[in-house]
C-alpha positions in Angstrom: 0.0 0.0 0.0 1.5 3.4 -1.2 1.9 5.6 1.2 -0.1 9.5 0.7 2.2 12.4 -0.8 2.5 15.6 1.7 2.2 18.5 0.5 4.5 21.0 0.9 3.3 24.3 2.2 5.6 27.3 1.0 7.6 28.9 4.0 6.3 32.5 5.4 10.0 34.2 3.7 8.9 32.9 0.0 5.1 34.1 0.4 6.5 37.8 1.7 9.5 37.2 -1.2 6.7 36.2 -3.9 4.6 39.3 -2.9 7.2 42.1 -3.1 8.0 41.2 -5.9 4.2 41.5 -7.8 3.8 44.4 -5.9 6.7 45.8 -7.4 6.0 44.4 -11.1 2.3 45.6 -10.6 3.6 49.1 -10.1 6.1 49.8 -12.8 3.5 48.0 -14.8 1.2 50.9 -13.5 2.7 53.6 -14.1 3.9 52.6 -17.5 0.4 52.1 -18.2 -1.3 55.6 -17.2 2.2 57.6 -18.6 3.6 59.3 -15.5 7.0 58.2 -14.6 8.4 60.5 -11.6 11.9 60.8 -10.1 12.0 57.8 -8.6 11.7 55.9 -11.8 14.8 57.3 -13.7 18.1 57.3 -12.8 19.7 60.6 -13.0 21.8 61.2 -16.4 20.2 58.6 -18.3 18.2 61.1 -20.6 19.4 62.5 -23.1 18.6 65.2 -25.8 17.2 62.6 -28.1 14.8 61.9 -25.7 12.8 65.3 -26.1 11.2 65.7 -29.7 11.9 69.4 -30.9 10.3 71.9 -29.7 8.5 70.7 -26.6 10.7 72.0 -24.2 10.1 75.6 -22.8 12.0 78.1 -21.0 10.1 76.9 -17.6 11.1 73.7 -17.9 14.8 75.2 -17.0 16.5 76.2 -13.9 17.5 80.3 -14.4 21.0 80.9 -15.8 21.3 77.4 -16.1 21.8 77.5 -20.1 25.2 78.3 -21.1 26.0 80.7 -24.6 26.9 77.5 -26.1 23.4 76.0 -26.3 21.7 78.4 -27.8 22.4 79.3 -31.7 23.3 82.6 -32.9 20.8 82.1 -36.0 18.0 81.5 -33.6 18.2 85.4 -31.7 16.5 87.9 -33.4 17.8 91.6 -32.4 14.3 92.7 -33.9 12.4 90.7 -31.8 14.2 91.7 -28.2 13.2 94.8 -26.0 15.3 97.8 -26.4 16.9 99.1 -23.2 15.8 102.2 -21.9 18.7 104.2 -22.6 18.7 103.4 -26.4 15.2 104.5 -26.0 16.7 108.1 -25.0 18.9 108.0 -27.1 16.6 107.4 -30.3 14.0 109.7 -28.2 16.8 113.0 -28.3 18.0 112.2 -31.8 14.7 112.3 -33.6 13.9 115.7 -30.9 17.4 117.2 -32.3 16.2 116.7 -35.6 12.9 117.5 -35.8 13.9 120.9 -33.9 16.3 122.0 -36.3 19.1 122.5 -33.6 21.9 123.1 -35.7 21.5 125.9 -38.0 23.9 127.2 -40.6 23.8 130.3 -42.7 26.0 132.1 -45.5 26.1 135.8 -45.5 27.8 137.7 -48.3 30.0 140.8 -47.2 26.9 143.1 -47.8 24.5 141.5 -45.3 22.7 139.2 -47.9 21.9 135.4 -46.9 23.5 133.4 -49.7 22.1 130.4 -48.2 20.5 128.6 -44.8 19.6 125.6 -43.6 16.3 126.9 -41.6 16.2 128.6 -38.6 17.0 132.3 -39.7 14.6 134.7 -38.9 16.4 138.0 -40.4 20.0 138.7 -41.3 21.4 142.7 -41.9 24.7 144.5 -41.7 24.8 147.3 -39.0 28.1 148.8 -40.3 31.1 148.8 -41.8 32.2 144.9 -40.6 29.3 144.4 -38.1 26.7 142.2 -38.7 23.6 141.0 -36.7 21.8 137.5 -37.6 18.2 136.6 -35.9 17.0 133.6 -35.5 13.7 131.6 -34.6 14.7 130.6 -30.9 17.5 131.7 -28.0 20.8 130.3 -28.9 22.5 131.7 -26.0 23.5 128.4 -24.8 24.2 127.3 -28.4 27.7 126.8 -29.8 28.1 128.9 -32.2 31.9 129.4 -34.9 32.4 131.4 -37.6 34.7 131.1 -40.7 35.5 134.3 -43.2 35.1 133.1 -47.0 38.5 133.6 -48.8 38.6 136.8 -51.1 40.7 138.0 -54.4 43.8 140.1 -53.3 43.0 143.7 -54.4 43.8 144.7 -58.0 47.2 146.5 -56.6 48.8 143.8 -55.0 47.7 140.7 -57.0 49.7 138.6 -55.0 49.2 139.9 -51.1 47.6 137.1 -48.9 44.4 138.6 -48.2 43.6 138.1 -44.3 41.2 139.2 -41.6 39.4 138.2 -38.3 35.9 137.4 -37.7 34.3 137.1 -33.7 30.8 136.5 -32.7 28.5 137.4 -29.4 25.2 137.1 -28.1 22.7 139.7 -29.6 22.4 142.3 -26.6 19.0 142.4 -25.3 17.8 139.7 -28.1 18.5 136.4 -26.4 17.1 134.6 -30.5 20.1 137.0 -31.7 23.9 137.2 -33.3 26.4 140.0 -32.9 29.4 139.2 -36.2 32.2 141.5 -36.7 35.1 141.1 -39.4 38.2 143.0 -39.8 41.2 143.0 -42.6 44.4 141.9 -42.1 45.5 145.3 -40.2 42.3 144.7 -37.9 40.5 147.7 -39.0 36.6 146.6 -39.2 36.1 145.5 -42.8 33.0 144.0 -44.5 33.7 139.9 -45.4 31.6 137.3 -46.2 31.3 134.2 -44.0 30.0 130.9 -43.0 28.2 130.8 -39.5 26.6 127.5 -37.7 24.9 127.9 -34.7 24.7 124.2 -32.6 23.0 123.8 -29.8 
């Protein structure tokens, strides 16, 4: 007579063994299945750039300053497309103000007190005297800078060959603050009427 087989009834370790591990299996299996794989799940440094498709990261997904200028392509920064500082703003803001205003001004009067020529700005222009000439214009330039240049002349008839020279100083208009005071001399620095080229800057 055979005797009966026992059966053998697995040990408390392999049931606690057996368990951990389907837990474990169930839960990668999880969280493969529903798509969310946290920290825990990857081990730091294994992804790479090929692991992103283009485009789908964003500037929050990174740390601040933590992009270096050698990941980022010059082709891909647009200066049109940045904000401009504030100080370029000024800058632009007094350029196009300079211009539109007309700040520098320059004028050509002929020895006789006629404009030849001006570039806006000139309200009136006369000779007062022998050598002394006064030039208006359409706002005060007493804080302006403001040269003068006499406009070369033929020697006189007698002395074809003389160097013809002379002197030329300017002041504020007194009691016109919009005004020019010009006075030229000859060589000998007696007053004498010249032509000359005046630019007023401001």
């Amino acid at each position: 007579m055979r005797k009966p087989r026992l059966k053998r009834v697995p040990s408390p370790a392999l049931v606690i063994a057996c368990v951990a591990l389907f837990a474990a299996l169930g839960g990668t299996s999880y969280a493969l299945a529903v798509g969310s794989i946290g920290s825990e799940e990857i081990r730091n440094g294994s992804i790479r750039n090929v692991d992103f498709k283009d485009g789908t990261l964003r500037g929050q997904e990174f740390k601040r300053d933590s992009l270096g200028g050698g990941a980022i392509k010059e082709q891909s920064l647009d200066g049109a497309k940045l904000p401009q500082v504030a100080s370029a703003k000024k800058a632009d803001t007094a350029t196009t103000a300079t211009t539109a205003a007309g700040l520098t001004r320059q004028l050509l009067l002929a020895a006789n007190g006629t404009k030849s020529y001006d570039r806006g700005g000139v309200v009136s222009s006369a000779k007062l005297a022998d050598g002394r000439y006064q030039v208006i214009f359409d706002a005060d330039v007493r804080t302006c800078a403001i040269s003068a240049t006499l406009v070369e002349q033929a020697p006189p008839p007698a002395d074809p060959t003389a160097p013809v020279t002379g002197q030329i100083a300017v002041a504020p208009l007194t009691g016109n603050a919009n005004g020019i005071h010009i006075a030229t001399t000859d060589s000998a620095g007696a007053y004498a009427d010249r032509s000359f080229h005046l630019l007023v800057s401001c």
